[in-house]
C-alpha positions, -999 to 999 in steps of 0.1 A, spaced: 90 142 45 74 107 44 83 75 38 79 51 9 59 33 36 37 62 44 35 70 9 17 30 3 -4 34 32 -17 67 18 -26 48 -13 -41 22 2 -64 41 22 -73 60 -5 -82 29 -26 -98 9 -1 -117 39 7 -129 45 -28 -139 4 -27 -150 4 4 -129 -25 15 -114 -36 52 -79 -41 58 -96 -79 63 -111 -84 28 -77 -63 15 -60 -95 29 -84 -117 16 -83 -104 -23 -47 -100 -22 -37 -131 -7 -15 -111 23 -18 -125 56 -44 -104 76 -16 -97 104 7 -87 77 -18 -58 60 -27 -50 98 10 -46 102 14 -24 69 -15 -3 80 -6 6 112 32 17 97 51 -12 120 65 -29 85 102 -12 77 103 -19 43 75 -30 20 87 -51 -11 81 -49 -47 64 -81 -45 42 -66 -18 30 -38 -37 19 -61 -67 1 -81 -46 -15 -53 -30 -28 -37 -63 -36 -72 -77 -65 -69 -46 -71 -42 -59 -79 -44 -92 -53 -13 -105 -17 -22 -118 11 -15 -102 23 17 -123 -15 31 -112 -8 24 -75 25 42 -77 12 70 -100 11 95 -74 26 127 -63 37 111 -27 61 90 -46 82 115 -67 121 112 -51 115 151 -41 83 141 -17 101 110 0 133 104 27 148 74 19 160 67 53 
């Protein structure tokens, strides 16, 4: 089972991908410090915050409720450790 961490980096990945967009531009369209998306990325943050996520998908142009609208997030998919 994954994490609600794993699950965001999975998304983020994904969407970046799709935009073609580095972690550095992620940083710059969100307004996240570079280190910290470099951080989130390589799975060293613990526990990403609401506030986090909405930035996140504010960089990238979907809404929050989009971002989360995945499988990977469903309680069933996810350890809550």
């Amino acid at each position: 089972m994954k994490t609600i961490n794993d699950a965001v980096v999975e998304r983020l990945y994904k969407y970046m991908g799709e935009r073609n967009l580095t972690q550095y531009k992620l940083a710059q369209l969100s307004g996240i410090p570079f280190p910290t998306i470099k951080s989130i990325m390589q799975r060293r943050t613990k526990d990403i915050t609401l506030k986090t996520i909405i930035m996140l998908s504010d960089g990238l142009k979907v809404s929050p409720s989009e971002f989360l609208n995945d499988p990977s997030f469903n309680i069933e998919n996810l350890t809550l450790d």
